[in-house]
Structure formats: C-alpha cells, structure tokens
Z-matrix of the N, CA and C atoms (Angstrom, degrees):
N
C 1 1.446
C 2 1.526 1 107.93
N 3 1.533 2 114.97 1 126.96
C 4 1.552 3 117.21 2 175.35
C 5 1.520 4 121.16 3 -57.03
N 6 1.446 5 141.66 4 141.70
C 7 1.179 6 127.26 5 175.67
C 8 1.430 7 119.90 6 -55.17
N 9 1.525 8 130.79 7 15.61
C 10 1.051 9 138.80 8 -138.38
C 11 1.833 10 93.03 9 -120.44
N 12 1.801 11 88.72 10 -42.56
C 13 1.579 12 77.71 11 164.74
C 14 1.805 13 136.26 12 -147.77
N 15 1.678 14 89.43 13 45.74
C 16 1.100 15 116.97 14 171.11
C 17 1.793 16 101.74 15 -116.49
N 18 1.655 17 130.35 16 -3.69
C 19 1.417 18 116.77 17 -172.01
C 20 2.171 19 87.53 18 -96.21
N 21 1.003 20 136.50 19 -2.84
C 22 1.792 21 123.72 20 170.67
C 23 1.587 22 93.72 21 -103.10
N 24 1.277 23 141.59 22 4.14
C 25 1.285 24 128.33 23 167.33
C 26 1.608 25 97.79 24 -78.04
N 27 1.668 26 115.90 25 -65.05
C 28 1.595 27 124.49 26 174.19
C 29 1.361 28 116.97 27 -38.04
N 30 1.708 29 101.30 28 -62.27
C 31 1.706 30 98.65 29 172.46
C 32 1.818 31 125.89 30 -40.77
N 33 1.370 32 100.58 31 -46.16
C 34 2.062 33 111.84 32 168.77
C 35 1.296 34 104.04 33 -53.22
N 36 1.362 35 121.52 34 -63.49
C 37 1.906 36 119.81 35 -164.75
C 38 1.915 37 92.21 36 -58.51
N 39 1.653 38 134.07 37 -56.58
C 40 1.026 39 122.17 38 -176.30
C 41 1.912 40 117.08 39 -40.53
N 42 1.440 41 92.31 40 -56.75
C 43 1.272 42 104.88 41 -172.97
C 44 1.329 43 128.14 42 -58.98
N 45 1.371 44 140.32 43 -16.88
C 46 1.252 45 167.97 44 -69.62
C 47 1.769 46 94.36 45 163.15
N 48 1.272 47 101.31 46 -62.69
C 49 1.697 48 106.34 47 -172.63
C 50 1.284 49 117.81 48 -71.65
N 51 1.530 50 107.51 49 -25.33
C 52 1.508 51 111.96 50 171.83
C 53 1.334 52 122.91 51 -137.60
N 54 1.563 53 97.50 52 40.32
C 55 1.664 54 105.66 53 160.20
C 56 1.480 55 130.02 54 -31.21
N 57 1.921 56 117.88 55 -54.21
C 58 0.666 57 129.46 56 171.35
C 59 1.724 58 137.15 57 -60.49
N 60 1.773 59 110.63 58 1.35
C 61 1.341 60 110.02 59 -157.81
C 62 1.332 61 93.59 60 -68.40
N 63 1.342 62 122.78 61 177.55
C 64 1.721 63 134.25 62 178.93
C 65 1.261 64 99.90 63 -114.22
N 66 1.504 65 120.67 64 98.92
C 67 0.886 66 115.98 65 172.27
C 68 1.732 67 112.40 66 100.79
N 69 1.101 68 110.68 67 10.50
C 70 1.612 69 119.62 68 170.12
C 71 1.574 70 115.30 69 47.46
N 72 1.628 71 121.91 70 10.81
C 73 1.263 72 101.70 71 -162.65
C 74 1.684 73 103.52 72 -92.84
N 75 1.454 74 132.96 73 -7.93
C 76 1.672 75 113.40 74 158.34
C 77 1.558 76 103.27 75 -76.44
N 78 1.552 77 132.48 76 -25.67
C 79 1.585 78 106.17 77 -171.82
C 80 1.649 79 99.57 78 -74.41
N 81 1.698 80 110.94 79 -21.73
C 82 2.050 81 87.76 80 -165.28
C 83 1.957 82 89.02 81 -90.85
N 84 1.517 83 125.44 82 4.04
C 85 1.315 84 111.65 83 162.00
C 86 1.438 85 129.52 84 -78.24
N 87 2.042 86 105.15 85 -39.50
C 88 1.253 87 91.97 86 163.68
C 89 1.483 88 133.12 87 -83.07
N 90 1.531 89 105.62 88 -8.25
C 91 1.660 90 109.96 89 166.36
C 92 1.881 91 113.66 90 -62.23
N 93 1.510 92 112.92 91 -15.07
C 94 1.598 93 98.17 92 -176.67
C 95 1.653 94 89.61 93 -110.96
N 96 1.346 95 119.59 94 -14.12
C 97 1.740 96 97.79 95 163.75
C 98 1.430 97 124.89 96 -50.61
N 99 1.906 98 107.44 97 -48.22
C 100 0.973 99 95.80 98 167.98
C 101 1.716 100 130.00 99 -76.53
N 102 1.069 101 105.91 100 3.21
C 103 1.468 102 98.20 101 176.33
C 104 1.733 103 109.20 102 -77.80
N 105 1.540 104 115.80 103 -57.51
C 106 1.285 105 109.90 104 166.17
C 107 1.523 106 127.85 105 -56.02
N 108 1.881 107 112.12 106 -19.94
C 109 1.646 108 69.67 107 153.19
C 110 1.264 109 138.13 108 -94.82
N 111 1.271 110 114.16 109 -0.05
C 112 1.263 111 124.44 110 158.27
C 113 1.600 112 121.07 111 -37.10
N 114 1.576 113 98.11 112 -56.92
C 115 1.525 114 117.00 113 177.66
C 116 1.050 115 115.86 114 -56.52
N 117 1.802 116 130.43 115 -27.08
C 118 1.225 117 130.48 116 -145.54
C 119 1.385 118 87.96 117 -114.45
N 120 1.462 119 130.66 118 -28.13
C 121 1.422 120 128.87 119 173.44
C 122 1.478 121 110.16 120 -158.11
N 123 1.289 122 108.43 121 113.55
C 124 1.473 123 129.82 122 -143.88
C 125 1.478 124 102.24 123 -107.28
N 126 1.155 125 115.17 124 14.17
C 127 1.590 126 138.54 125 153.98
C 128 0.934 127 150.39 126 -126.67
N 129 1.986 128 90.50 127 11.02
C 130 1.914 129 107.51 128 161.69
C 131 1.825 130 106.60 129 -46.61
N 132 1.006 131 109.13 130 161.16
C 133 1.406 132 127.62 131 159.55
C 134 0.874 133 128.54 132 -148.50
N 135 1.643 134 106.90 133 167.15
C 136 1.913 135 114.94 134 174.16
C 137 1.285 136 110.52 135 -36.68
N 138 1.718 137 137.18 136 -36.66
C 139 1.503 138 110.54 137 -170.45
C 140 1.040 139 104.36 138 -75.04
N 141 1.874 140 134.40 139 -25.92
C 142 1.302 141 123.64 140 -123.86
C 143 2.095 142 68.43 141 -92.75
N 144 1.655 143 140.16 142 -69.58
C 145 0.959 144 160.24 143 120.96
C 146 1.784 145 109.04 144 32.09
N 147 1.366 146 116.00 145 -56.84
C 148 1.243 147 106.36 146 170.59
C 149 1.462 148 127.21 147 -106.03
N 150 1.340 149 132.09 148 -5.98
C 151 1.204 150 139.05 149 171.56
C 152 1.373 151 119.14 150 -84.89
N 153 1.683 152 98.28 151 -30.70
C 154 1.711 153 113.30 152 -157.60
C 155 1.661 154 100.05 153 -88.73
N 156 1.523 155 108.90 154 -31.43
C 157 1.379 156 116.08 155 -140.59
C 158 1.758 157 101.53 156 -43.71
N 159 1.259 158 135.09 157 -83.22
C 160 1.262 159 134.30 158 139.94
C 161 1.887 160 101.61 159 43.07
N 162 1.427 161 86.41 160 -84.96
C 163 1.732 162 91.97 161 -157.69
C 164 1.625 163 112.57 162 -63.65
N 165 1.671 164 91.43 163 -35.75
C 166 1.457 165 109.11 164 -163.75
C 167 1.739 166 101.22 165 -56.89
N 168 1.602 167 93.44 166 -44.54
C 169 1.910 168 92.99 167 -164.89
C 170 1.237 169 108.98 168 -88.97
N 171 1.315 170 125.45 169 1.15
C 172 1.323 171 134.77 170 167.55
C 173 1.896 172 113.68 171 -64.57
N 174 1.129 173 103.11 172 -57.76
C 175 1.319 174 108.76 173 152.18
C 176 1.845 175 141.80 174 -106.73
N 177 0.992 176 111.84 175 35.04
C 178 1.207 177 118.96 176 165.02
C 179 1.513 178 136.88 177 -43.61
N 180 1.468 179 94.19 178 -26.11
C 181 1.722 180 92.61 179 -159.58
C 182 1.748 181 79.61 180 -99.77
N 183 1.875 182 131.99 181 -37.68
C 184 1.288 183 106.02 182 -177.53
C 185 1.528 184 114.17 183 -96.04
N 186 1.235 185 116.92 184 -29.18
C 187 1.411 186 116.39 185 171.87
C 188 1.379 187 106.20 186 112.76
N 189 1.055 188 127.11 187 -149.30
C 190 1.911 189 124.17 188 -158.85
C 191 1.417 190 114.84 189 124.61
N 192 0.740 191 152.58 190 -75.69
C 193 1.383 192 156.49 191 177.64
C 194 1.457 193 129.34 192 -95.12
N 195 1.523 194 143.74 193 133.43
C 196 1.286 195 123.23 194 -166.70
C 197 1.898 196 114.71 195 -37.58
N 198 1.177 197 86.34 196 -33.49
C 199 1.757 198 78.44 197 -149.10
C 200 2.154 199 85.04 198 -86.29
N 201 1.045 200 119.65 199 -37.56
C 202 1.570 201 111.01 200 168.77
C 203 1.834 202 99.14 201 -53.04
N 204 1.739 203 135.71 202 -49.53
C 205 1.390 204 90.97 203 -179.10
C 206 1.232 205 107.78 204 -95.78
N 207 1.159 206 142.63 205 25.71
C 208 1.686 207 131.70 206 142.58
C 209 1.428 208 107.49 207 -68.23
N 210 1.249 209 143.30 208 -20.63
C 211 1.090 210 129.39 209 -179.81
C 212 1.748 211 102.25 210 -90.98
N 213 1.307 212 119.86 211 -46.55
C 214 1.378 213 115.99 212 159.44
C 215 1.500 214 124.39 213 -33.09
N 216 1.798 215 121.62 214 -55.40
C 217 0.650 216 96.85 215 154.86
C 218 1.815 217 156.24 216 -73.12
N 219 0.835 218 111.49 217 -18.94
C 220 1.206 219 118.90 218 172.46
C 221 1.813 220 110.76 219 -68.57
N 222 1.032 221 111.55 220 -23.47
C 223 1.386 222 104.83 221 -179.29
C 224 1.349 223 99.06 222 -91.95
N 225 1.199 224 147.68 223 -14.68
C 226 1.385 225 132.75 224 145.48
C 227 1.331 226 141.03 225 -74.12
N 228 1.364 227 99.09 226 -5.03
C 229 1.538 228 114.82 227 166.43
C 230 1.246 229 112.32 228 -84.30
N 231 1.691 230 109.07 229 -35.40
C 232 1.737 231 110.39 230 179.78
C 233 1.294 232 114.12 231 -68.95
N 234 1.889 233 111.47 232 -35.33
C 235 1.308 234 112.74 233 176.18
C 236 1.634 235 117.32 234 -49.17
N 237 1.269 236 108.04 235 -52.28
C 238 1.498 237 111.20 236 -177.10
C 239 1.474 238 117.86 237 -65.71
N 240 1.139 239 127.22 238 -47.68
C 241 1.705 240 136.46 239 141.21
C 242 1.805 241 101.06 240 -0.32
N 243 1.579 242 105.95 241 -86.85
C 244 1.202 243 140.48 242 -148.28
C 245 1.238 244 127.65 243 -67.88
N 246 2.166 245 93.45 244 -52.66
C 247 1.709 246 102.30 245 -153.18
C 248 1.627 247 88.95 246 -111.82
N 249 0.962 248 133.53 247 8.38
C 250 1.816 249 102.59 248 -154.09
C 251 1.688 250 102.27 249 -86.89
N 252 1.481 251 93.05 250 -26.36
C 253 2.131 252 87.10 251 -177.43
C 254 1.974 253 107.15 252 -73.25
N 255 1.203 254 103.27 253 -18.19
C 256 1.774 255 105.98 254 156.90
C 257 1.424 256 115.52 255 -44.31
N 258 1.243 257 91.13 256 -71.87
C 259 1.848 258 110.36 257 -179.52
C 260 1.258 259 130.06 258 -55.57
N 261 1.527 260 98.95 259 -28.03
C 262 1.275 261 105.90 260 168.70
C 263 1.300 262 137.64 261 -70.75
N 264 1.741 263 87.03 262 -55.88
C 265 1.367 264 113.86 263 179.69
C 266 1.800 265 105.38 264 -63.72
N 267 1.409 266 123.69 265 -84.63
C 268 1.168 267 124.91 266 175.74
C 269 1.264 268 131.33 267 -68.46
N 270 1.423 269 116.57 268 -12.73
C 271 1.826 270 104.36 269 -172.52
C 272 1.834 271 103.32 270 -104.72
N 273 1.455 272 106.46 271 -23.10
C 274 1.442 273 94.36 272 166.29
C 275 1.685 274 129.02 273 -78.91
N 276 1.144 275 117.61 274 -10.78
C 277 1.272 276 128.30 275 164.47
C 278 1.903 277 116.85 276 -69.66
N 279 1.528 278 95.68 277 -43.30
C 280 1.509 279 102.74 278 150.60
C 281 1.313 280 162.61 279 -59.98
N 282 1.666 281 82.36 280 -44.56
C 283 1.667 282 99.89 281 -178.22
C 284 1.284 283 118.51 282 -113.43
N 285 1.296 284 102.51 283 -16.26
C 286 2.039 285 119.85 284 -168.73
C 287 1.687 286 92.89 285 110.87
N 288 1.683 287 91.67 286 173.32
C 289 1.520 288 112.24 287 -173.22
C 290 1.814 289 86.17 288 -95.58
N 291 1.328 290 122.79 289 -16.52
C 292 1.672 291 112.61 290 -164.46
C 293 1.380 292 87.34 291 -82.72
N 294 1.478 293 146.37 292 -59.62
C 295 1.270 294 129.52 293 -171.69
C 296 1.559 295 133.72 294 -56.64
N 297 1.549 296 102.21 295 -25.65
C 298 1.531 297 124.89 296 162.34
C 299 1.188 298 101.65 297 -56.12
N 300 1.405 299 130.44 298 -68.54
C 301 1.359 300 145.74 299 -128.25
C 302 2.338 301 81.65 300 -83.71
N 303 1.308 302 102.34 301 -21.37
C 304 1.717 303 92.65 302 -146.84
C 305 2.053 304 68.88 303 -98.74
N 306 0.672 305 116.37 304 -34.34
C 307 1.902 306 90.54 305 -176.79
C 308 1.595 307 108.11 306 -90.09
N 309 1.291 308 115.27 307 -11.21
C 310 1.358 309 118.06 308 179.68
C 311 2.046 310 99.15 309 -63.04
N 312 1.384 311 111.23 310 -40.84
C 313 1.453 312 128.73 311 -176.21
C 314 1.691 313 108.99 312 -74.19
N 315 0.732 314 81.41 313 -49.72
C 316 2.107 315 91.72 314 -175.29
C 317 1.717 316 92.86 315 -80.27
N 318 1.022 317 139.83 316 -44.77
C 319 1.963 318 111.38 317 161.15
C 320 1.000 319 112.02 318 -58.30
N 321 1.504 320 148.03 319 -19.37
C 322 1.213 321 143.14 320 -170.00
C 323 1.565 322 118.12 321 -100.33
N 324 1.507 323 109.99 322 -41.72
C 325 1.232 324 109.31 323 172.12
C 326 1.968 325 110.51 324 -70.44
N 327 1.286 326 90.87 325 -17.13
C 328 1.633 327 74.87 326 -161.21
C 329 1.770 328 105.54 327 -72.64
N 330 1.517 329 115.72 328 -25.09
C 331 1.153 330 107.29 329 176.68
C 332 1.319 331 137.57 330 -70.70
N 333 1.769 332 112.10 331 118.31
C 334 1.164 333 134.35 332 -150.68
C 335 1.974 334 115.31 333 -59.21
N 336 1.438 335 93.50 334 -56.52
C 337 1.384 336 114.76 335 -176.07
C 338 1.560 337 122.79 336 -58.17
N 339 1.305 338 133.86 337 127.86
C 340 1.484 339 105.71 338 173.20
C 341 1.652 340 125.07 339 -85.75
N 342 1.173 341 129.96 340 8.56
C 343 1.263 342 140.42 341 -178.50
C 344 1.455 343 81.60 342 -92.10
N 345 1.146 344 149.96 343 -71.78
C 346 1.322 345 139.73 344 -169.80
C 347 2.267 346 101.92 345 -59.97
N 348 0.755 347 119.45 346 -58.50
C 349 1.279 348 96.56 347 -179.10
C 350 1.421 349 122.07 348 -72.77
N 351 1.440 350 129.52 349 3.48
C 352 1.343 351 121.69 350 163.35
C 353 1.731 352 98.61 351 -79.94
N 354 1.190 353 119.47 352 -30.51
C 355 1.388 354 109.98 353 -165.16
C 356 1.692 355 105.51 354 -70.91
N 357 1.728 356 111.07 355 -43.53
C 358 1.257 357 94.77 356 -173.86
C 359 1.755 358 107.59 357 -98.55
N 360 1.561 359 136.80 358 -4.32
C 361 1.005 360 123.47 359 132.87
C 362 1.915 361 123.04 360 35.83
N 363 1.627 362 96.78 361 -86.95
C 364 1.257 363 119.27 362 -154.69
C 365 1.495 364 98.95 363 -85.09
N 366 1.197 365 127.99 364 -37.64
C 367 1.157 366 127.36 365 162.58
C 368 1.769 367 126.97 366 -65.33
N 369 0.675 368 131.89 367 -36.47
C 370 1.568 369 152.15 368 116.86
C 371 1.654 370 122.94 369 -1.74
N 372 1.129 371 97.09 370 -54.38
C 373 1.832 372 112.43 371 176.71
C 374 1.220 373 84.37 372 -99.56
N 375 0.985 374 157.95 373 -28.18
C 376 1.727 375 125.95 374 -158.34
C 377 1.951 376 93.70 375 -98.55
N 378 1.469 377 118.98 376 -28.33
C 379 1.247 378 120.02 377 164.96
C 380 1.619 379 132.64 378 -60.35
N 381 1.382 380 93.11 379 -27.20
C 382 1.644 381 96.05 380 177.46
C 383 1.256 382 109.76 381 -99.95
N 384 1.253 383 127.22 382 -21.28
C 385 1.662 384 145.57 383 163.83
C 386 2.056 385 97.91 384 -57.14
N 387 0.945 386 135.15 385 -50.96
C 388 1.217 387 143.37 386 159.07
C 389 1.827 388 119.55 387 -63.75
N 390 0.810 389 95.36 388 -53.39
C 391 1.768 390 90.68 389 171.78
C 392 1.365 391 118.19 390 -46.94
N 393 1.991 392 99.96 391 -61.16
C 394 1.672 393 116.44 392 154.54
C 395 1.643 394 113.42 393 -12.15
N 396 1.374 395 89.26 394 -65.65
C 397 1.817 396 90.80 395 -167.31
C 398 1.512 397 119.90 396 -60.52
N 399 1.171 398 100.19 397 -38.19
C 400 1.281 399 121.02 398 -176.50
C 401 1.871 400 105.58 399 -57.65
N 402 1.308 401 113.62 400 -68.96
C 403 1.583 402 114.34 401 155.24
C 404 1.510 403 121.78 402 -18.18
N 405 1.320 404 101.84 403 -57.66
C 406 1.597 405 115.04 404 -163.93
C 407 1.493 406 110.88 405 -61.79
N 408 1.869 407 102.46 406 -56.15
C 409 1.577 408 103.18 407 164.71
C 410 1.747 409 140.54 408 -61.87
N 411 1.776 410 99.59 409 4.62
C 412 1.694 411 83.72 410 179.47
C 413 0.965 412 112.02 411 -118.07
C-alpha cells in the first residue's frame, strides 16, 4: 500500500486517540512526528507502521534499532517544531528554566541522524536563546 493511502488511516487512529487533548498540542505533535518520519525516510510504509508499531513506540524516546531511532528521531524534531512555547511558557514557571533547559538538551542530543539534527538545530537555538531571556528577566 502507497503512503498515500495508508498516511489518513494513521492520521484517524491519531486523531481518534487523542480527541480529548486540551488544546490539541500532543495530536498536532504526533501528527508532525509522523510527518518527519516520513521526511526522514520517505519509504517508510504501512508494513514497517503496522506490524512494527508495538516495538517502534516502545522505544522511541531511547531508540534501538534503525527504524526505533528514526522514530526517535523524528519525534524530537516534532518536539522542537511543536512543544517548546509549552515548556516555556508553562513548565518553566513551574519547574525552573534548569529542568526545561535539561530536557530541552537530552531531545536534542539524543538525536542520532544528522539530517534530523540540522532540521531541528534551528529550532533548538531559537528555544534556548528564549529560555535565556526568560532567566535574564526574573
């Protein structure tokens, strides 16, 4: 099956699974995970997607296998995309700018690939360039 029409079957199970978020920001995060991995390998497919899913999201966040850190990466590229005005906005007022600042680093270092860290890179520096500020003013 082409990704053409197995990627609105994935998009439904996302959409569906997190109807309830407040504020949609894990469904439009895992909707751009899967877009970067798309981006990151533009010949994933439905088997790799429905057979794998299991293993893949089991380890995602440390990785293990090519296709576990292609999925790593891409979910740290989406994070930076997605989450950082979250983190900014609400979790450093919460948690401190040092706990922000320490997962803002550990999504970034962990990604393996360099086509995935040039992409999120820039997003990355413009987050800690903002956190910075944030420090500076309190």
């Amino acid at each position: 099956m082409s990704t053409g029409r197995w990627l609105p079957l994935v998009d439904r199970f996302v959409a569906e699974s997190f109807a309830d978020d407040p504020g949609g920001l894990n469904l439009r995060h895992l909707r751009r995970t899967l877009h970067w991995l798309l981006e990151l390998d533009p010949g994933a497919d439905e088997a790799e997607l429905a057979k794998r899913v299991r293993t893949l999201v089991s380890r995602h966040e440390e990785g293990g296998t090519d296709e576990q850190n292609l999925l790593r990466d891409a979910n740290s590229v989406s994070f930076f995309e997605n989450n950082c005005d979250y983190f900014l906005q609400v979790l450093v007022p919460r948690e401190g700018p040092a706990a922000v600042r320490a997962k803002f680093a550990w999504m970034f270092e962990r990604i393996g690939s360099e086509p995935a860290r040039r992409i999120a890179r820039p997003w990355y520096e413009a987050a800690l360039a903002r956190l910075n500020g944030l420090e500076t003013n309190r």
